[in-house]
Structures are given as C-alpha cells and as structure tokens.
N, C-alpha and C positions, 0 to 999 in steps of 0.2 A: 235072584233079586228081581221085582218087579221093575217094571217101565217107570224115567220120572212123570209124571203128568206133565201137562204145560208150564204149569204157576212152578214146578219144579225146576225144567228148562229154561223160564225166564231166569230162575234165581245163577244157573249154573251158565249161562253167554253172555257173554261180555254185549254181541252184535245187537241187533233187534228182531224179534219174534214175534210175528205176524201171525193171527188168523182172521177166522173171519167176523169174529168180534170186535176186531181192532179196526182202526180208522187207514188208511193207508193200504188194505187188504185189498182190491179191486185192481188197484196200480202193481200187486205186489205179485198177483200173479200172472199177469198177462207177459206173455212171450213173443219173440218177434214176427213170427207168424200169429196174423189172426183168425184165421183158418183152425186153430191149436185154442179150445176153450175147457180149461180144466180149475178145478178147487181144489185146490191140497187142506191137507188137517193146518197145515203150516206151513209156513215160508221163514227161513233164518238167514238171517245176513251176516256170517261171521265177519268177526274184525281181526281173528288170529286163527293159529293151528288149531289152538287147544278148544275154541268154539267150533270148527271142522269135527275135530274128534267127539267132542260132545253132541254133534248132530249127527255122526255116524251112528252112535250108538245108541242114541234117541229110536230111532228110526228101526235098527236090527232088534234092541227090545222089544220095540214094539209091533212087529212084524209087520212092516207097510211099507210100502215102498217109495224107495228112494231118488229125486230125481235132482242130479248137480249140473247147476246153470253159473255157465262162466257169459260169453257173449251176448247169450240169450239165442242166437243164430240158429239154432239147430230149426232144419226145415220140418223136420217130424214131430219138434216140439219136445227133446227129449229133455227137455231143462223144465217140465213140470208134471204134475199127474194127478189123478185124481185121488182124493182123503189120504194122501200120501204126505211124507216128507219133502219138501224142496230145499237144496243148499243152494242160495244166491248170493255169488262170490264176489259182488259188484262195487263191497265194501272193500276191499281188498283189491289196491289196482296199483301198488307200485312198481316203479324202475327204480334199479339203481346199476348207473354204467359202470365199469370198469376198465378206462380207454389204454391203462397201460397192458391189461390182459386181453383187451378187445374181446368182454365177454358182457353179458346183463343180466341179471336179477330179476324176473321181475313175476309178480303176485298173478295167482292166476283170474282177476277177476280183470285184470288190462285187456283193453280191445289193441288193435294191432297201431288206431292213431298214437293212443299213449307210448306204447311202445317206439314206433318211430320220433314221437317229437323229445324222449328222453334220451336217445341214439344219434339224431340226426346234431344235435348240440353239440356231438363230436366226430361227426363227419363218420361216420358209422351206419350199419344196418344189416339185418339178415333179412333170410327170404321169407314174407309175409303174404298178408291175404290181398287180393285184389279193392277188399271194401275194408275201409279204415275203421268202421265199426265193428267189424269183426272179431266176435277173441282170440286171443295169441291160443288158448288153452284147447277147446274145440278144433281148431283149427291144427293145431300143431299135431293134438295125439292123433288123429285121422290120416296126418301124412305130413299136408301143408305145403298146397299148390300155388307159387305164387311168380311175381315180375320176373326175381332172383335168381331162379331154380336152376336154370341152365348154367350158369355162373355158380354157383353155390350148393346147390343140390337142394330138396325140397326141407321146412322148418324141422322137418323131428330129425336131419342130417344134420343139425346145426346143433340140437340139444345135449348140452353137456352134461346134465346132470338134473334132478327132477323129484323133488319133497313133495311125498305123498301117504295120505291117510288110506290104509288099507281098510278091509269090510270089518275086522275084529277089531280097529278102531286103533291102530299099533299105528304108530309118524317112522315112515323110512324111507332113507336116503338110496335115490335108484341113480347108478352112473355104471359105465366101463369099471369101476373096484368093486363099487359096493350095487348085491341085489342087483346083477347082472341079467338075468332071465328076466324080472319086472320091466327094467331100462329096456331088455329089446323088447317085450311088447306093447311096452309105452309108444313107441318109433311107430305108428301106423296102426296100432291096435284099439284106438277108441279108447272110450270112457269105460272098458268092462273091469277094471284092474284097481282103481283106488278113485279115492277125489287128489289129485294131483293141486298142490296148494301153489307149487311154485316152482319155476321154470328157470334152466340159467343154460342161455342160448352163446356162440357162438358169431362174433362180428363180423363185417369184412370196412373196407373203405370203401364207403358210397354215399357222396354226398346231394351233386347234379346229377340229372341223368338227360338225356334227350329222347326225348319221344311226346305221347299224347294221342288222342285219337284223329282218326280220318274216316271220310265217308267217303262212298262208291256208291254209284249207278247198281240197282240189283243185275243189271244186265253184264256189269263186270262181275262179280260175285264171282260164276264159276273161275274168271281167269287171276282174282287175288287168290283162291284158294289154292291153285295150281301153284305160281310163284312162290304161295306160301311154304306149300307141301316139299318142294326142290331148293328154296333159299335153307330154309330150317335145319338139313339134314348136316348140311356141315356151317352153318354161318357161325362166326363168333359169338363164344358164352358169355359177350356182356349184352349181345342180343333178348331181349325174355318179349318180344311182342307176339301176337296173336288175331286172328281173325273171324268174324262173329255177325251176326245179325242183330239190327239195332232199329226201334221206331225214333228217325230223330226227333228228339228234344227242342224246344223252345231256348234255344239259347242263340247269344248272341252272334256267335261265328258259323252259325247256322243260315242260308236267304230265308227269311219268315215261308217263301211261299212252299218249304219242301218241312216248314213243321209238321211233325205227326205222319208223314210218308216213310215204313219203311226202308231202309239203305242196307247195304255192303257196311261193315265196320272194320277196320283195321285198328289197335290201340298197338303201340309199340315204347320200347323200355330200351334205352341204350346205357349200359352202365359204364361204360370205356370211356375215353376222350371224345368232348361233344363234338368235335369239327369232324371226328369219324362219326359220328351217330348222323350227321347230316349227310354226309355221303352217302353211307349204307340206305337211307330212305331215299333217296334219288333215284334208287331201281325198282322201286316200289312205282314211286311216281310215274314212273314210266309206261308200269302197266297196264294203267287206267286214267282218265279224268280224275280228278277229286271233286266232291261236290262239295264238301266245306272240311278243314280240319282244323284242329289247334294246335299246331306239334312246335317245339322246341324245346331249350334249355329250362329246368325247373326242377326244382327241390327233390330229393323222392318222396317225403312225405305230402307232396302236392297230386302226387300221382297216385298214390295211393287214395287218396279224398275226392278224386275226378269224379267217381259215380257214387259216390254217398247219397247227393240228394235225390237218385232215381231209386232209391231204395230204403224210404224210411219205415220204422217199426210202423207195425200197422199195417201192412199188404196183407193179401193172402199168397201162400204159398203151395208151389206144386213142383218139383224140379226131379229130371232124373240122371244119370252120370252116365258116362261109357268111356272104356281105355281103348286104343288103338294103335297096334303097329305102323299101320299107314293109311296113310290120308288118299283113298285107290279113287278112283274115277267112278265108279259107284257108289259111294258115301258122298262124293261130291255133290253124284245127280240127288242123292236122298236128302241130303241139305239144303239145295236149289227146293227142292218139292215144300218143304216144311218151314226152312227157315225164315220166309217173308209173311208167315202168315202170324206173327204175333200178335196175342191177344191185347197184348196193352204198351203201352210205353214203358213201362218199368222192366217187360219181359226180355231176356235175353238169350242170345246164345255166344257160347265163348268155346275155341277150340284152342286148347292151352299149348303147348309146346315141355315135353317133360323128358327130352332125352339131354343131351351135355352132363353137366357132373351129376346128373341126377343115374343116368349108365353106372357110375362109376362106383358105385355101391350095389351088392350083390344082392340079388334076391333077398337070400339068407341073411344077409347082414341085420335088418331091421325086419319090425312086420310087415310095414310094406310093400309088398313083392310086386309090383310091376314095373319092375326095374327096367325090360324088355319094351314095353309103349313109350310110341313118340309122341303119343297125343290124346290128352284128357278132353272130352268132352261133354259141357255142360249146356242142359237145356232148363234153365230158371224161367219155371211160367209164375209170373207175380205182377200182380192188380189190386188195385182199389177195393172194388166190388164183388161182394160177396156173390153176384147176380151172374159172376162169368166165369163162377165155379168149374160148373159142368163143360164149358166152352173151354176155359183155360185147359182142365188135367185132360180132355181130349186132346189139345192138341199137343200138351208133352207127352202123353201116349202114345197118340200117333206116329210122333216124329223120332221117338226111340224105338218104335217097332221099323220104323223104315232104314235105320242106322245100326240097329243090333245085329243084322246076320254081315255087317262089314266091321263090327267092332268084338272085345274077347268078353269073355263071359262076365265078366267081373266087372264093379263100376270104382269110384272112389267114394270113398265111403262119406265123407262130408257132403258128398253132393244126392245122397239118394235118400229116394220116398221114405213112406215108411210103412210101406207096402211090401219091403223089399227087403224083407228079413231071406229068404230064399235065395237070394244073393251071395248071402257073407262068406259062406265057405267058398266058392268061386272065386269071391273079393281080396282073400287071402291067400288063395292057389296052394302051394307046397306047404304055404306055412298056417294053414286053420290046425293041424292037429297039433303043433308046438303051445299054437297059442290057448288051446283047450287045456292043455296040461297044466301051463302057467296060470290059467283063468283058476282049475280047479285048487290048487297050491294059495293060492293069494284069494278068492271069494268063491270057497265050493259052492253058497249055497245059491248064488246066481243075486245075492246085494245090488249088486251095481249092472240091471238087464233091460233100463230104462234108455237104448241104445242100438246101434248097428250091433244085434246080444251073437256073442261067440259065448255059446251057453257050455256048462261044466261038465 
C-alpha cells in the first residue's frame, strides 16, 4: 500500500498539519535552540493516540525521517529535521491527579510547569527538571535529573507506567506487568523505542520547600565546592541543592553594581520542615560572605520557574554533560579555570548532586546506569547571538576537556551535544547491549534515530 499524500493526512488527523505552504509554518518549525534550523516536509500536532499513530506511519511509509518533539528542549535539536516528519506533541498537554493513589496522568506534550501547577493543588510532586519549561517526556525517558532526586530518585524511578506508539505504528501499554523489556528501556533510554504519548508518574508530599539561590565571591568558589563535596555525601534526602557558576542577573536582590559580574552560585531545595531547611543553610553561610541571595520559604513550583527567564526559546545552544563519583580537588581546580569565564548571562554551570535514593536503584534495574555517580555535571553554553558561536562552543569544549579525565566516560544523555553520538555506549555502561536488543525487537529498522541513537 502506497504512502497517504498530505491532503490524504489532513483528511486522516484530527490535530493540524503544517507545511510549508501553510501559514503558521515558520513558527511551526523552529525549536528551542536557535542554533537548530531545519524544514521538515511536515509538522503534525496530534490532539490524540490515534493521530500519533497515524504520523508514525505517515512517516515509515514514506521513508523520511522521523523527528518527535515534546518540550522542544532538546539541545541537539532532535525534535526536528530536515524534509522529514516532525510529531509536535504540544497539543496534548494534560494532568490529571489522582491524590488518593498519589499518582498523575499526564500527556506527553506537558512541560514540567504544567505538571507541577496540576500536583502542587494537592500538595504533591515528583522529581522534575530544574527549568519549568521543560518537558516531563524528554526529560523523563533520558533519566530526569532534578531538585527531588535525592529524596525520590530521579523522574523515570518515579514512572509507573507509559502509552506508547511503537515504529510499526501498534499503542502499548509499558509497566512492571505489561511490555516489561520496553518499560525498562524507557527508564533512561531516550526517545529510541516509540513516541511515548503518555506518562503516569508516581507522587510524594511536597508542597513548600526552603531554599533559592545564593551568590559568592568567585574567590569563595573553591571553598563552597569543598563544603559542598563533604555536606553532600551524607546530608538529608530532603536536601536536592547544588553549586554552579552564574553571570548575575539584573535583578532586584542583586547590588546593581555586581550586575553582569560573574559569581560563585549556590541554589538549594530543602523538602523536610522549613525551620530545618533554615538551619542546614546556616552552615553554608558560614563558609562564605553571601553577596546577595533569595532563599526562604516558597511553593515548589516557584522554584522550579526561578531561571525560566534566563532561558527563553530563542538562545543558541551548545552544552556538554559529565558523571562523577567525586568531586576530588582537581576537577575542583578545572572548574576554578573554566567556570568564571561564561560567555553570556544566560550561560551556566550546575553540578547536580545524584546519589540518596537515586543509589538505591541498581544499575540493572532501569537503563540508566549510573547509579554509582555522585555528581552530574552540566556545562550549558547559551546566548543571544549567533556572533559568540564559535566563542561560546569553545568554551564548552574547553572546559569539558579540563573536567573529563576527573569525570567517567559516560555523560547524561539529556545534557549532550550532538556531536556526541560516540558517547552513547559509554553512557549506557553495562546496559547498551540490553538496550540494542530491545531497540532491535521494538524499531529494527532504526525509525526513531533522530536522538542520543542506540542503533539496532
């Protein structure tokens, strides 16, 4: 049976089908990096499964490739392509809670704000992305590093269960009963395995949390990272903050005359009782001067939305990842070297914290395996201008060549280039050849490779 045409497509989706004939096509396909300039034959915005499935198979008929955009976030841009297919899931964004089973529902085109503001209405939450723009879906099948983790374990530890459209265009249900082999390489295995329609996560109670960000003298820097490195290893798992470099921002709990001056960043996440969350940062404070912070009592989904506006659609993008067992005194000095030299205000560094219950899940257990790291590190280079290109991905380059022989081979996969296809088996450790097997079983013919691709 031949391919439908377009005018065929139109008749058979409910959503709307975009190209470049159509009005709205310029907006339709730009992605959140601007760096990422592609034309697809099409763009479809499903409104159900059954238009998913009907763009799966659009697409395998007619042999072009497929690219599925939930957040849009993908740094590599893997949410478009050129004379290709694009699924844009953005129509398709709901929650629905369930506070008596402390579970949620929800469509995979929700960023992770939606997600919280349909949670937090019941004093509820799981672990999420640090940027409230973010989608649950990108986010989740990659791992899903967030505040929570320490407490919770990272988002696809949270995932109970997961409707998804595979490559032959079949709707099935992946959990611990059913399509068990899919379910684990959904857990940390990327977008290679189906379009994942819809997601049903696991809650806990969190409604306040205390923390926020703080600033340092770069001349503290080396000694919050120390602190950091030795509080971390046993602090309480309602703890989830972290330490990073920062251009500050123009904002108001900032002195005007240290805008735009690189700083020391601390952001910190206390999910226990706030009168503890105020103590535990008191030994913080001790380490250093603060040069300006915002920290206390506030919603979680306020803290999730902190750095939204340092990062809206539009930037360009360049970021690379690294895991780490520990945070040694030579990654420290490679960080002092690299970290204050950011390109732009919007650029950052974050050094996550990913041991507490995130240990407590085995390697094996999910795809991914780095169960063993205490600390994800992200180097996000993103600017305005197209003009500080070559300036920006130097200095992410630089500064992961200075941190990769103290860090393990392997990065997380939501945070890398896309350069860095050469990674993935590293990135998977023990478990790439499980997940090749499952890959070939669910899309031998490599469908769905618009991606960190664990090819068949």
């Amino acid at each position: 049976m031949s391919a439908p045409t377009i005018e065929g497509l139109r008749e058979l989706v409910r959503g709307a089908v975009i190209t470049r004939d159509d009005e709205g096509y310029q907006e339709a396909r730009r992605v959140y990096n601007a760096m990422i300039d592609r034309y697809p034959l099409v763009v479809i915005r499903p409104v159900n499964v059954g238009d998913v499935m009907t763009a799966v198979d659009f697409a395998r008929g007619r042999g072009v490739d497929l690219a599925v955009r939930g957040g849009a976030h993908s740094v590599p841009g893997s949410g478009t392509c050129d004379d290709g297919v694009v699924i844009d899931l953005s129509a398709m964004r709901g929650v629905r809670v369930d506070p008596t089973s402390r579970t949620a529902r929800a469509e995979a085109g929700a960023t992770w704000g939606d997600f919280n503001a349909a949670t937090h209405a019941f004093g509820l939450a799981t672990t999420g992305g640090i940027i409230s723009t973010t989608g649950i879906a990108g986010l989740t099948l990659g791992g899903g590093i967030g505040y929570l983790d320490r407490g919770f374990g990272l988002s696809c530890d949270n995932l109970v269960s997961a409707d998804v459209v595979t490559a032959d265009g079949r709707f099935l249900i992946a959990s611990e009963r059913e399509n068990e082999d899919l379910f684990w390489a959904l857990r940390g295995g990327g977008g290679n395995f189906g379009v994942v329609v819809s997601f049903e996560f696991r809650l806990h109670p969190v409604a306040e949390i205390y923390g926020g960000p703080m600033f340092f003298e770069l001349a503290a820097a080396a000694d919050v990272m120390r602190f950091y490195r030795e509080f971390i290893a046993d602090a309480p798992e309602t703890f989830g903050g972290f330490p990073g470099f920062q251009i500050a921002p123009p904002l108001p709990f900032i002195p005007p005359e240290r805008h735009g001056e690189p700083l020391a960043l601390f952001v910190s996440c206390w999910a226990g009782r706030l009168d503890e969350g105020e103590q535990v940062l008191k030994r913080l404070r001790q380490v250093a001067p603060v040069v300006a912070e915002l920290v206390g009592p506030l919603p979680y989904p306020a803290l999730n939305t902190a750095f939204d506006a340092l990062v809206p659609p539009g930037l360009q993008h360049y970021w690379k990842a690294a895991f780490a067992v520990d945070l040694t005194d030579e990654a420290i000095t490679a960080h002092l070297a690299h970290g204050p030299n950011l390109p732009a205000v919007n650029s950052t560094v974050h050094i996550y914290p990913i041991n507490g219950a995130c240990h407590r899940v085995a390697p094996e257990d999910t795809a991914f395996a780095y169960r063993d790291a205490n600390f994800a590190t992200v180097i996000a280079g993103m600017w305005p201008d197209p003009a500080v290109n070559d300036e920006g991905i130097r200095w992410v380059r630089d500064y992961y060549a200075a941190i990769a022989p103290h860090s393990e081979e392997g990065g997380y996969v939501n945070f890398m280039a896309g350069d860095e296809q050469d990674r993935v088996r590293p990135s998977y450790k023990g478990n790439y050849d499980r997940l090749r097997e499952i890959k070939r079983r669910y899309d031998p013919d490599n469908l769905f490779h618009l991606n960190q691709n664990i090819k068949p």
